[in-house]
PyMOL Python script that loads the backbone (N, CA, C, O; Angstrom):
from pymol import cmd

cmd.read_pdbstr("""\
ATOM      1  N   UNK A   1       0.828  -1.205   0.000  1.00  0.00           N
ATOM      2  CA  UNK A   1       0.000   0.000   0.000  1.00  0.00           C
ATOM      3  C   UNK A   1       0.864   1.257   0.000  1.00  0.00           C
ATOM      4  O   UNK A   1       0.581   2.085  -0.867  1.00  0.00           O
ATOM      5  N   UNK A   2       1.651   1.477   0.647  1.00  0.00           N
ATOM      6  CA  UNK A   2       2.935   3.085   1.238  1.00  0.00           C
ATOM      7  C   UNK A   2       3.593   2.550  -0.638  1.00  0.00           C
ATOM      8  O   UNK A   2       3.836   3.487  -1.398  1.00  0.00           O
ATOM      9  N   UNK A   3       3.762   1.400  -1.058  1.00  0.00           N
ATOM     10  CA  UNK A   3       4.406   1.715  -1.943  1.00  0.00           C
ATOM     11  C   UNK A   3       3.586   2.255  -3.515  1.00  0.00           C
ATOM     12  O   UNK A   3       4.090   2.965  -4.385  1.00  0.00           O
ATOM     13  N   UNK A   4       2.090   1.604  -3.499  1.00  0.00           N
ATOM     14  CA  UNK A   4       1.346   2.187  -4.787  1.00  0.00           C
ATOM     15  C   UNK A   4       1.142   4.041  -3.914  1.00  0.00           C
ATOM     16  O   UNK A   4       0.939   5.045  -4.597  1.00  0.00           O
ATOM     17  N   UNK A   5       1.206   4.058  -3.092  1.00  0.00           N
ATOM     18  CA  UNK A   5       1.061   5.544  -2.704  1.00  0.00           C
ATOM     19  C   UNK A   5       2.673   6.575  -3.206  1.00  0.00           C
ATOM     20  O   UNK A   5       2.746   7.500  -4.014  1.00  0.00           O
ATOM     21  N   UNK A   6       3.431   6.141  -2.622  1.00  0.00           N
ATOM     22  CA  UNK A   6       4.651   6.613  -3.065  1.00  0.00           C
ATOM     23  C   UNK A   6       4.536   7.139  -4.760  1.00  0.00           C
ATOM     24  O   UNK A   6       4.879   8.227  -5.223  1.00  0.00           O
ATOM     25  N   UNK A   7       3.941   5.973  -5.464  1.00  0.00           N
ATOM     26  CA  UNK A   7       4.454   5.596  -6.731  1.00  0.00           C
ATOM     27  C   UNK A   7       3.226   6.933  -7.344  1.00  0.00           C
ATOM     28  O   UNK A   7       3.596   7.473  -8.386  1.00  0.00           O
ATOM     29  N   UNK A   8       1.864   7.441  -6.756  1.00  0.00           N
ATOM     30  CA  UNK A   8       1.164   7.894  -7.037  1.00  0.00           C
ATOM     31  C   UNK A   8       2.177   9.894  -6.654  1.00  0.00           C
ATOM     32  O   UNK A   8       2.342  11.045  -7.058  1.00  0.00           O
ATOM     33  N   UNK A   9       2.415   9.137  -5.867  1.00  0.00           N
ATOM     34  CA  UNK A   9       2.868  10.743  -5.172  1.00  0.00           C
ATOM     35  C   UNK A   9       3.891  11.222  -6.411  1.00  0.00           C
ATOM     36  O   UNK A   9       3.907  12.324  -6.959  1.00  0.00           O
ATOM     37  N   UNK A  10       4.677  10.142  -6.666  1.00  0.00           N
ATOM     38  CA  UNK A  10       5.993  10.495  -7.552  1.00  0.00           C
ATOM     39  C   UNK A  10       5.645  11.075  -8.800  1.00  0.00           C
ATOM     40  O   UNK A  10       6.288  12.075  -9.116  1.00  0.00           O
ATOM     41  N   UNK A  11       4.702  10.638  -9.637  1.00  0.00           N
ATOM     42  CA  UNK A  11       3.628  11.056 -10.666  1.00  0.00           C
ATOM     43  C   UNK A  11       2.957  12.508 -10.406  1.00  0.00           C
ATOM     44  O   UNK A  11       3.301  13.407 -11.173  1.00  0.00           O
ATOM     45  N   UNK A  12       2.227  12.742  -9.605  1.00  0.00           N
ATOM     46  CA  UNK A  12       2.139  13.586  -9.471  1.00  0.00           C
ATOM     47  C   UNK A  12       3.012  14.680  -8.949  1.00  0.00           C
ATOM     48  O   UNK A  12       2.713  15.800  -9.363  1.00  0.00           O
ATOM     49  N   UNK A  13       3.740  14.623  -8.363  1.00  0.00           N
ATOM     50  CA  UNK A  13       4.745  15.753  -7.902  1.00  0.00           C
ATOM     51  C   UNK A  13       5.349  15.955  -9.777  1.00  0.00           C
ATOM     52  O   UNK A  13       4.943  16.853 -10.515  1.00  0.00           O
ATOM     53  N   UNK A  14       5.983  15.281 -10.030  1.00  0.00           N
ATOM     54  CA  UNK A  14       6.195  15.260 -11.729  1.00  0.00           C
ATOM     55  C   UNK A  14       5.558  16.200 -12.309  1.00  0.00           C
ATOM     56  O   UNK A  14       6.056  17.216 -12.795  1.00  0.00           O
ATOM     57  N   UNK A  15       4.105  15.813 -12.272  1.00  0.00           N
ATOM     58  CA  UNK A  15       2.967  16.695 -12.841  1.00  0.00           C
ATOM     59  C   UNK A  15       3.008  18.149 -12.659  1.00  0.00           C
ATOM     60  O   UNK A  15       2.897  18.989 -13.552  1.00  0.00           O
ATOM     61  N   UNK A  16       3.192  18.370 -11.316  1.00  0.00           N
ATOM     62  CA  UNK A  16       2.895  19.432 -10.973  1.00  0.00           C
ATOM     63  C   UNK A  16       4.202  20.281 -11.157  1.00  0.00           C
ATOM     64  O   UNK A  16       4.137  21.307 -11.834  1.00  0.00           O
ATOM     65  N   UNK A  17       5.551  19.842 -10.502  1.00  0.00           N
ATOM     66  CA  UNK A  17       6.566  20.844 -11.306  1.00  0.00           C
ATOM     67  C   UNK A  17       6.776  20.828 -12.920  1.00  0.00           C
ATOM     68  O   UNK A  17       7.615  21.650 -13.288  1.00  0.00           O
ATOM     69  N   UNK A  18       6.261  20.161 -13.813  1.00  0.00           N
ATOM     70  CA  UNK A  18       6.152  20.339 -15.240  1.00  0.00           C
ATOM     71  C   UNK A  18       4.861  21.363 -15.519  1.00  0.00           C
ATOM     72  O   UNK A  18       4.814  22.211 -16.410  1.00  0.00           O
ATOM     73  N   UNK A  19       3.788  21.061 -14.497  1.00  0.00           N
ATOM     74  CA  UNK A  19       2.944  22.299 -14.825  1.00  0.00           C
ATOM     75  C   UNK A  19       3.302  23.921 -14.157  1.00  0.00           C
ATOM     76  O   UNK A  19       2.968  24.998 -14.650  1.00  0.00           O
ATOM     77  N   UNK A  20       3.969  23.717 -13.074  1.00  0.00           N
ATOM     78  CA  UNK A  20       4.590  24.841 -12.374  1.00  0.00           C
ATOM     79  C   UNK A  20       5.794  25.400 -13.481  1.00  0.00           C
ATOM     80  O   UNK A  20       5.829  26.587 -13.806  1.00  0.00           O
ATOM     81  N   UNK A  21       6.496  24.676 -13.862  1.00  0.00           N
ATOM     82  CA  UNK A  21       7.651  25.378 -14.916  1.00  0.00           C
ATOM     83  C   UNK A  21       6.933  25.795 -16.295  1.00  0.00           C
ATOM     84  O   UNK A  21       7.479  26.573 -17.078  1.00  0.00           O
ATOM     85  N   UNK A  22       6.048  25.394 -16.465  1.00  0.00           N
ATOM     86  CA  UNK A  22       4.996  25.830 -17.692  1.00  0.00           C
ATOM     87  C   UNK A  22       4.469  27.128 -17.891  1.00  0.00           C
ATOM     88  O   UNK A  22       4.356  27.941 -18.808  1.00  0.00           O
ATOM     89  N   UNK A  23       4.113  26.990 -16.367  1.00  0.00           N
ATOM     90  CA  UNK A  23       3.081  28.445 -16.122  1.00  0.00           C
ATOM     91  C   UNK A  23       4.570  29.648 -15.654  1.00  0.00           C
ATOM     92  O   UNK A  23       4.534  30.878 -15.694  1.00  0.00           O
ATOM     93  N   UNK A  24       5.777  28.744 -15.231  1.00  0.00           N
ATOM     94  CA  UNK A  24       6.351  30.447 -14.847  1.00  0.00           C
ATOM     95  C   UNK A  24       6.845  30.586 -16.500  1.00  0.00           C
ATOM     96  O   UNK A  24       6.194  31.408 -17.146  1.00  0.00           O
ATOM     97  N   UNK A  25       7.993  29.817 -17.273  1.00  0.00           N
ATOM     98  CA  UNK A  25       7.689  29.994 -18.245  1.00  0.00           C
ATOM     99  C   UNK A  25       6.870  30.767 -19.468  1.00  0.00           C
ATOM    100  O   UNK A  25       7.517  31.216 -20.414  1.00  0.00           O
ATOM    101  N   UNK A  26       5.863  30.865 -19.433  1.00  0.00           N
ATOM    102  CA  UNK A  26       4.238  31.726 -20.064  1.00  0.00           C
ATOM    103  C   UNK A  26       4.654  33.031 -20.048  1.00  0.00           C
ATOM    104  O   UNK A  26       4.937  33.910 -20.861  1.00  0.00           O
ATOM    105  N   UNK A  27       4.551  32.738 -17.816  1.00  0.00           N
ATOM    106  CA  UNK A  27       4.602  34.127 -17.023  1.00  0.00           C
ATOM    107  C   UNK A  27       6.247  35.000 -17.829  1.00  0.00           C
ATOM    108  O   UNK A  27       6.257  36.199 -18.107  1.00  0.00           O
ATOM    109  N   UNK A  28       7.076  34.360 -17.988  1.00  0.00           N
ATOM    110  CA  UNK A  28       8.537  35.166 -18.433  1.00  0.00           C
ATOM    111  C   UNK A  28       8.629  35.213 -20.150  1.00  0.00           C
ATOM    112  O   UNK A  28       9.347  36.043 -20.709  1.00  0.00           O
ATOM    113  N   UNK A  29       7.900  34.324 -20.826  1.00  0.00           N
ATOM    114  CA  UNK A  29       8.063  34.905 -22.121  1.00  0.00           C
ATOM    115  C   UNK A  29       6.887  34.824 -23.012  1.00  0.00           C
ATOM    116  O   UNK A  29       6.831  35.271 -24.157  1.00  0.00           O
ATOM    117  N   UNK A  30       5.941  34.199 -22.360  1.00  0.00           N
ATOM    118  CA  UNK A  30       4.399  34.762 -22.992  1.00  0.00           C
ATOM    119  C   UNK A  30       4.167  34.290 -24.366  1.00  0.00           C
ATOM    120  O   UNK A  30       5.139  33.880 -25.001  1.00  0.00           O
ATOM    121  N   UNK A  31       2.755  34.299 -25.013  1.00  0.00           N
ATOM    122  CA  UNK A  31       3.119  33.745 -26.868  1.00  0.00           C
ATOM    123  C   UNK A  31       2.957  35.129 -27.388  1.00  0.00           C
ATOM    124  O   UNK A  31       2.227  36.076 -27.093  1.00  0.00           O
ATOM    125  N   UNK A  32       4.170  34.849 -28.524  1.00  0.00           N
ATOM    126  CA  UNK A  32       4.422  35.603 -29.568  1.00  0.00           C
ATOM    127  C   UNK A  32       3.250  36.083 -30.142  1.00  0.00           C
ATOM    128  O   UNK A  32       2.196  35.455 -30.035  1.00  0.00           O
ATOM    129  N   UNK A  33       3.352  37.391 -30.888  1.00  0.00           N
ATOM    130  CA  UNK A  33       2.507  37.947 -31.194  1.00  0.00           C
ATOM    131  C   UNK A  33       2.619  37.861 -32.572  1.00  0.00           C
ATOM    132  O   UNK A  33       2.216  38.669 -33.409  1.00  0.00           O
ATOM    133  N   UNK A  34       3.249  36.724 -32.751  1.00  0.00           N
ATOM    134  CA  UNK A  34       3.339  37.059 -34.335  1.00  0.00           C
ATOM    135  C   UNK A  34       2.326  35.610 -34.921  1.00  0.00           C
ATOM    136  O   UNK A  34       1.794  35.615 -36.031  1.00  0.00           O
ATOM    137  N   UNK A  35       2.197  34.314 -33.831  1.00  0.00           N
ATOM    138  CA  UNK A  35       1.965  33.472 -33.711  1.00  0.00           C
ATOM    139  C   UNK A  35       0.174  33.317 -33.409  1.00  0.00           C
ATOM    140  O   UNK A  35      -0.476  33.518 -32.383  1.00  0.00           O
ATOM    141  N   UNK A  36      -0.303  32.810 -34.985  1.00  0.00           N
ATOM    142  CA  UNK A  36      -2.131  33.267 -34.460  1.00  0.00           C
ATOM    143  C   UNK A  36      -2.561  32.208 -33.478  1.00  0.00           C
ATOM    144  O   UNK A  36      -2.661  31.043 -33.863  1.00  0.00           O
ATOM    145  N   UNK A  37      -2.825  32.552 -32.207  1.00  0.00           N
ATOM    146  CA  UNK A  37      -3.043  31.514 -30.868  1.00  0.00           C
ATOM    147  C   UNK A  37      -4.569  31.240 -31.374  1.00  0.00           C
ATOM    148  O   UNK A  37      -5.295  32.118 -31.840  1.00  0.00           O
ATOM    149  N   UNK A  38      -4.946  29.820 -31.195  1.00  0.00           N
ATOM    150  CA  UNK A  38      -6.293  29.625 -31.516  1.00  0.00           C
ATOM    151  C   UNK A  38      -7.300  30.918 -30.106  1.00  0.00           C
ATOM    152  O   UNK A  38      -8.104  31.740 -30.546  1.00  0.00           O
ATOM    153  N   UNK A  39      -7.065  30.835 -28.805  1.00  0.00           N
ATOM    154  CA  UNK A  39      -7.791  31.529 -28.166  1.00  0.00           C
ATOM    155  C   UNK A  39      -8.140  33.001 -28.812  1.00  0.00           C
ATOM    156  O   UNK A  39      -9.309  33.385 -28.826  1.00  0.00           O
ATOM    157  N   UNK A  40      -7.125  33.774 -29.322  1.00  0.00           N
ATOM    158  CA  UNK A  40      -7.417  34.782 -30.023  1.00  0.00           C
ATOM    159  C   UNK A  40      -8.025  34.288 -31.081  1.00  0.00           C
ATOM    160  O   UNK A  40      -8.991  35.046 -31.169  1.00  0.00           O
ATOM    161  N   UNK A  41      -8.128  33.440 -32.050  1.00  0.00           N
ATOM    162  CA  UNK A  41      -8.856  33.689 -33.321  1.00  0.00           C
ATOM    163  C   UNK A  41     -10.274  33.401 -32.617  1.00  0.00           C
ATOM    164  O   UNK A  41     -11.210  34.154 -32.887  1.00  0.00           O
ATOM    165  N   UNK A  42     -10.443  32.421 -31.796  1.00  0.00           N
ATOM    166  CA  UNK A  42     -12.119  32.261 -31.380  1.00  0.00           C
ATOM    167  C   UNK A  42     -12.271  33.385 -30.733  1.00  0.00           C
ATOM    168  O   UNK A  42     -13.457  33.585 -30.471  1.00  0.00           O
ATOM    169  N   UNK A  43     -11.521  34.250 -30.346  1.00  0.00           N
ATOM    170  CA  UNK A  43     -12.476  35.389 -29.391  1.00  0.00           C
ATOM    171  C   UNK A  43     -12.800  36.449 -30.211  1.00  0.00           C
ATOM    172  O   UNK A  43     -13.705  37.189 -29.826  1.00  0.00           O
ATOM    173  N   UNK A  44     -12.095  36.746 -31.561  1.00  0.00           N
ATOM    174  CA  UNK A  44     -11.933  37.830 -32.806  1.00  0.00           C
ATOM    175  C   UNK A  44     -13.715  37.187 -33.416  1.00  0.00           C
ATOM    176  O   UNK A  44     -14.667  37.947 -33.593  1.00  0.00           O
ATOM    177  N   UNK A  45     -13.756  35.752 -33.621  1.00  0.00           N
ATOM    178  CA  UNK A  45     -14.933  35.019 -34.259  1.00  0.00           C
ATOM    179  C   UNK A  45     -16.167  35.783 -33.082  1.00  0.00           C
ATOM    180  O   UNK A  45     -17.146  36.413 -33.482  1.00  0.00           O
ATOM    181  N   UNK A  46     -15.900  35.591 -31.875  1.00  0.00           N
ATOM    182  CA  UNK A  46     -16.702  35.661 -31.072  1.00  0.00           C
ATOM    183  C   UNK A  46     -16.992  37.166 -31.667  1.00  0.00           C
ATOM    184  O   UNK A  46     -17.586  37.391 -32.721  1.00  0.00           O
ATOM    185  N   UNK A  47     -16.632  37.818 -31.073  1.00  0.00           N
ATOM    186  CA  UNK A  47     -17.020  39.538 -31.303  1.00  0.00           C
ATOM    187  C   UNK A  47     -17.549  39.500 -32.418  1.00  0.00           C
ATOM    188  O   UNK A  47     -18.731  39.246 -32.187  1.00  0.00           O
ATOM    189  N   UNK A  48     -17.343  39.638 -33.974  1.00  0.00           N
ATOM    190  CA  UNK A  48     -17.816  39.041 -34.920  1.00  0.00           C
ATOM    191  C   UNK A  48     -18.807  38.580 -34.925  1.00  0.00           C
ATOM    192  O   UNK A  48     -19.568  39.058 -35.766  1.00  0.00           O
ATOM    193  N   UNK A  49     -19.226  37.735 -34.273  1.00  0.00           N
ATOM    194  CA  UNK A  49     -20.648  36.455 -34.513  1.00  0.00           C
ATOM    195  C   UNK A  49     -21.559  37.673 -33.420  1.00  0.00           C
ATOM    196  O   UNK A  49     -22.669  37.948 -33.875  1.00  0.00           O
ATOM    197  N   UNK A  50     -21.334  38.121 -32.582  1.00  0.00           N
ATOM    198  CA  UNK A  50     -21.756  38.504 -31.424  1.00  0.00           C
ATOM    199  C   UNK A  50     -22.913  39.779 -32.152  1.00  0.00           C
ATOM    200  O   UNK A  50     -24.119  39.967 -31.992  1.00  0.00           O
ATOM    201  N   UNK A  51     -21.743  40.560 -33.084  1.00  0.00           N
ATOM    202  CA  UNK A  51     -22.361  41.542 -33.803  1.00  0.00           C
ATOM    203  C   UNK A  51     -23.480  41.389 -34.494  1.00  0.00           C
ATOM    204  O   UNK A  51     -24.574  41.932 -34.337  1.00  0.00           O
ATOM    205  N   UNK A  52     -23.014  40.371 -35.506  1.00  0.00           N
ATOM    206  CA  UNK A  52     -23.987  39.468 -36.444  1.00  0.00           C
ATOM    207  C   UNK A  52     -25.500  39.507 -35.366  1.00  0.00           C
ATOM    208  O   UNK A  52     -26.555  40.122 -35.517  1.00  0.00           O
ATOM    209  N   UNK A  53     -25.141  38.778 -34.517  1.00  0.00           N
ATOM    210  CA  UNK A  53     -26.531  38.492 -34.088  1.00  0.00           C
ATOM    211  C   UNK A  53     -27.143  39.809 -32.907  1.00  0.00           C
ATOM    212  O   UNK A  53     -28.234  39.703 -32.348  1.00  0.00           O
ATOM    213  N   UNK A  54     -26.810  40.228 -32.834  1.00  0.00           N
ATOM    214  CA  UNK A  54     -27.073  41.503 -32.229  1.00  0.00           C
ATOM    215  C   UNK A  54     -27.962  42.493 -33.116  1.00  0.00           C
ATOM    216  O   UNK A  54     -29.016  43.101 -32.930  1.00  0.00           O
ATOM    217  N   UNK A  55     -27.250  42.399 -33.933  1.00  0.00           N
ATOM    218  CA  UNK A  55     -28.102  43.320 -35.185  1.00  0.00           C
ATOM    219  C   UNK A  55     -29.184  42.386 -35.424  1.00  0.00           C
ATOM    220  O   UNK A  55     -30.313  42.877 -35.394  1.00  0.00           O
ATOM    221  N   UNK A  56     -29.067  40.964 -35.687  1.00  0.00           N
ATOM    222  CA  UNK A  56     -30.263  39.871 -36.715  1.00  0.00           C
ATOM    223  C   UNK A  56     -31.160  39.624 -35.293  1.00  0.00           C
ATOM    224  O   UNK A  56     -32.203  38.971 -35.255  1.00  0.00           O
ATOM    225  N   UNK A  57     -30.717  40.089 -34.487  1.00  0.00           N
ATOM    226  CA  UNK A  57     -31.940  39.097 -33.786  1.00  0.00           C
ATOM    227  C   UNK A  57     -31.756  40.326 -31.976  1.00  0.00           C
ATOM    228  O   UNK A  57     -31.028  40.185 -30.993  1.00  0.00           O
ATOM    229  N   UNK A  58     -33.019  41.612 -32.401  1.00  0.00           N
ATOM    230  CA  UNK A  58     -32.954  42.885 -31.610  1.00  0.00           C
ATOM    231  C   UNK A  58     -33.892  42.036 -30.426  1.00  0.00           C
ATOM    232  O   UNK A  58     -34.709  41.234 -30.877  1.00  0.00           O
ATOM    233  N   UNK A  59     -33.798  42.187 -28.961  1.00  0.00           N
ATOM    234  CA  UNK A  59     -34.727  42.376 -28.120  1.00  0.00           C
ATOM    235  C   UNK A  59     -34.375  41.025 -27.214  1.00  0.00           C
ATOM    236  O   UNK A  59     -34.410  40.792 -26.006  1.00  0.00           O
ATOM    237  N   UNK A  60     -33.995  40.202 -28.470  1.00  0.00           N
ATOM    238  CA  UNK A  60     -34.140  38.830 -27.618  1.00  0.00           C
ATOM    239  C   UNK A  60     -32.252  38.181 -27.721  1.00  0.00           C
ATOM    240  O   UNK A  60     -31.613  37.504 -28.526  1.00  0.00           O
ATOM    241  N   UNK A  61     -31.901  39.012 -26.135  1.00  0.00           N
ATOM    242  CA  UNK A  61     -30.745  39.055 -26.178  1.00  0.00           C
ATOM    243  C   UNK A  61     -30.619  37.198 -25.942  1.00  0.00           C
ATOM    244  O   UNK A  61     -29.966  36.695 -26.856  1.00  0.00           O
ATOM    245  N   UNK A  62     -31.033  36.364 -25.093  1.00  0.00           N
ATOM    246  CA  UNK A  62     -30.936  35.726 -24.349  1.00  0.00           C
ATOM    247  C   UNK A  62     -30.725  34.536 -25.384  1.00  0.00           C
ATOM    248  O   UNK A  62     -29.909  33.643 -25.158  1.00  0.00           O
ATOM    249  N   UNK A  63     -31.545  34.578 -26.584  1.00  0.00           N
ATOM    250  CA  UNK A  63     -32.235  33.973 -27.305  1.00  0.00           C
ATOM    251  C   UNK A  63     -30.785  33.821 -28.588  1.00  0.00           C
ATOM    252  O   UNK A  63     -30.665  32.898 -29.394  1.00  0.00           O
ATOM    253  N   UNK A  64     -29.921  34.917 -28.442  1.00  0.00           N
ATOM    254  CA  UNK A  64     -28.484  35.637 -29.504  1.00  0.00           C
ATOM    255  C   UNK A  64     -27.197  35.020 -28.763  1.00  0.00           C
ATOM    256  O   UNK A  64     -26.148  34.695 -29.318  1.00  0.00           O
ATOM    257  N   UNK A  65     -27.558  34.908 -27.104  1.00  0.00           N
ATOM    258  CA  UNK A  65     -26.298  34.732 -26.461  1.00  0.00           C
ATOM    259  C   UNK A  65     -26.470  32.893 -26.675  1.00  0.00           C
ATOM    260  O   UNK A  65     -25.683  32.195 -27.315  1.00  0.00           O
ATOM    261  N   UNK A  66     -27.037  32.673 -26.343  1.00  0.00           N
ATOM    262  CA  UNK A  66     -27.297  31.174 -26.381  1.00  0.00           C
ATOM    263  C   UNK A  66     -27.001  30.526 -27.873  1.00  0.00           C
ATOM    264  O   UNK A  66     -26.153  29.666 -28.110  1.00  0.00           O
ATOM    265  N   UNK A  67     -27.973  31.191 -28.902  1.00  0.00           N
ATOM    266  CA  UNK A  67     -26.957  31.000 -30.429  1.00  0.00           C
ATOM    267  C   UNK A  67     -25.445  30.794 -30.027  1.00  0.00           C
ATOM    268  O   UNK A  67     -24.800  29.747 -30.074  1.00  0.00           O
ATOM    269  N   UNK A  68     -25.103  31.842 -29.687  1.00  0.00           N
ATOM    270  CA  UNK A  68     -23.777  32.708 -30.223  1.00  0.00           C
ATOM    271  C   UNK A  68     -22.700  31.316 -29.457  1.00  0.00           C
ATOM    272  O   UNK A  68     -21.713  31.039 -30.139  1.00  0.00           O
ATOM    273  N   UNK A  69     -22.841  30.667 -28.404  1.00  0.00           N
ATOM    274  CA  UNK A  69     -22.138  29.821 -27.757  1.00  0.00           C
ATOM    275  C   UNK A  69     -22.423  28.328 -28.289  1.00  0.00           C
ATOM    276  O   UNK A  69     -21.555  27.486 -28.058  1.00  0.00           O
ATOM    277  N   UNK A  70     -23.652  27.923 -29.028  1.00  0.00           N
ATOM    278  CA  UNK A  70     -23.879  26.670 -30.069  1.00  0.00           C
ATOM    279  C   UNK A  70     -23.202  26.544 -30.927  1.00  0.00           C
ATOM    280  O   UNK A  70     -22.683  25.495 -31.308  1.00  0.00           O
ATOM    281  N   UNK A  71     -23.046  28.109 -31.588  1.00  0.00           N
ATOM    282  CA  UNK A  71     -22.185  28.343 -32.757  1.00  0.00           C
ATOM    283  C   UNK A  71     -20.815  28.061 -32.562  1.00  0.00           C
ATOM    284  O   UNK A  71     -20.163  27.239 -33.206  1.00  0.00           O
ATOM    285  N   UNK A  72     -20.425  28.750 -31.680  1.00  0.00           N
ATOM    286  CA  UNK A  72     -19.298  28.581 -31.219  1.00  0.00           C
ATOM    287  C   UNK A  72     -18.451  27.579 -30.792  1.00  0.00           C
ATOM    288  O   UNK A  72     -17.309  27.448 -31.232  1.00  0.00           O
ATOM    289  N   UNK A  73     -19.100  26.650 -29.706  1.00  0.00           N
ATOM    290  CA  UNK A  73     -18.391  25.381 -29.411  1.00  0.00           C
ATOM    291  C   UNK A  73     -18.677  24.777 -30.824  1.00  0.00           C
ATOM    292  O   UNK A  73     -17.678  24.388 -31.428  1.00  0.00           O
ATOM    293  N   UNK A  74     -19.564  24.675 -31.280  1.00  0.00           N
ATOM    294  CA  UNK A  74     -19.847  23.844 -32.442  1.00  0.00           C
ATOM    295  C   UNK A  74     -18.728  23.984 -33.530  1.00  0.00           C
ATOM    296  O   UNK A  74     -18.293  22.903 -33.927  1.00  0.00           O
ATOM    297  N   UNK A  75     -18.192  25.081 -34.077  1.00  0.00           N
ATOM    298  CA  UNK A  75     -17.009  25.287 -34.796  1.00  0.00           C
ATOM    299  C   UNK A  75     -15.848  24.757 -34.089  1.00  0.00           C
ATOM    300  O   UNK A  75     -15.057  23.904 -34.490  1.00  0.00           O
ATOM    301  N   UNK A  76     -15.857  25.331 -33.073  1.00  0.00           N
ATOM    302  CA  UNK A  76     -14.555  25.296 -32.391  1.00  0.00           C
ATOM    303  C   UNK A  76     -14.470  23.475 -32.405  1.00  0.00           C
ATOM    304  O   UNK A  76     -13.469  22.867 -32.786  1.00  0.00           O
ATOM    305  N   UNK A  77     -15.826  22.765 -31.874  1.00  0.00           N
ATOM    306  CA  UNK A  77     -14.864  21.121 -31.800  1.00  0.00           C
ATOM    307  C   UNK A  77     -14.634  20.866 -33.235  1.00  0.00           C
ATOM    308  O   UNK A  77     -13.710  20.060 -33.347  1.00  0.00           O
ATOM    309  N   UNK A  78     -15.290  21.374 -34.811  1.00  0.00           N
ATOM    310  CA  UNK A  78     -15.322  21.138 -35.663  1.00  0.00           C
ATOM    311  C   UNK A  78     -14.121  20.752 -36.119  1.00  0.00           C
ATOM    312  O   UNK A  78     -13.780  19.697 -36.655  1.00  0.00           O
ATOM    313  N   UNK A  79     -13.148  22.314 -35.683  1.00  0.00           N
ATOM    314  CA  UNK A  79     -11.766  22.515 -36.633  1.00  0.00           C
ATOM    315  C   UNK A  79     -11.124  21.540 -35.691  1.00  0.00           C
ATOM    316  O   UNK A  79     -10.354  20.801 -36.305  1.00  0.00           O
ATOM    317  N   UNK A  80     -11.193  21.251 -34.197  1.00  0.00           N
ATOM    318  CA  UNK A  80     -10.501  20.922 -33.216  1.00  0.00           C
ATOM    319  C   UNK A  80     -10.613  19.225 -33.121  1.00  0.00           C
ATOM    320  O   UNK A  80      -9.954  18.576 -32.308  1.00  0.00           O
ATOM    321  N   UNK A  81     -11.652  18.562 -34.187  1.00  0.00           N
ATOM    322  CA  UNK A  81     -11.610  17.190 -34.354  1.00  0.00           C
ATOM    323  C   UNK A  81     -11.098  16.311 -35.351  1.00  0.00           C
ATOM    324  O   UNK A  81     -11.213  15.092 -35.218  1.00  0.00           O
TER     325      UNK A  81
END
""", "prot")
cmd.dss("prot")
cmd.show_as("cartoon", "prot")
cmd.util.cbc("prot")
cmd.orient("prot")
């Protein structure tokens, strides 16, 4: 038992300083701006789509926001599968 625990601990400690050197990493040199990050192109789409339906569909915000996030994941797993 102390030893499948050990063996769990060792894995994770792993995990976590590869995710800790990741994130300071980011934190010291960040992505390039020259480099199109998918998060920016879906949020450029977002604003975009947001407009679209803002104008096509007046009053019934609720009815545009709810589109606007169908649309959205829906592309996004599209290109992403």
């Amino acid at each position: 038992m102390a030893e499948a625990f050990h063996d769990i601990y060792t894995i994770l400690s792993k995990s976590y300083s590869l995710l800790m050197l990741a994130f300071a990493l980011d934190l010291c040199i960040g992505d390039p701006e020259w480099f199109p990050h998918p998060v920016r192109i879906i949020g450029r789409g977002i604003t975009k789509l947001e407009n679209i339906l803002r104008a096509a569909i007046k009053n019934m915000e609720r009815s545009a926001g709810i589109l606007l996030v169908i649309i959205t994941a829906g592309i996004t797993y599209f290109f992403s599968s």
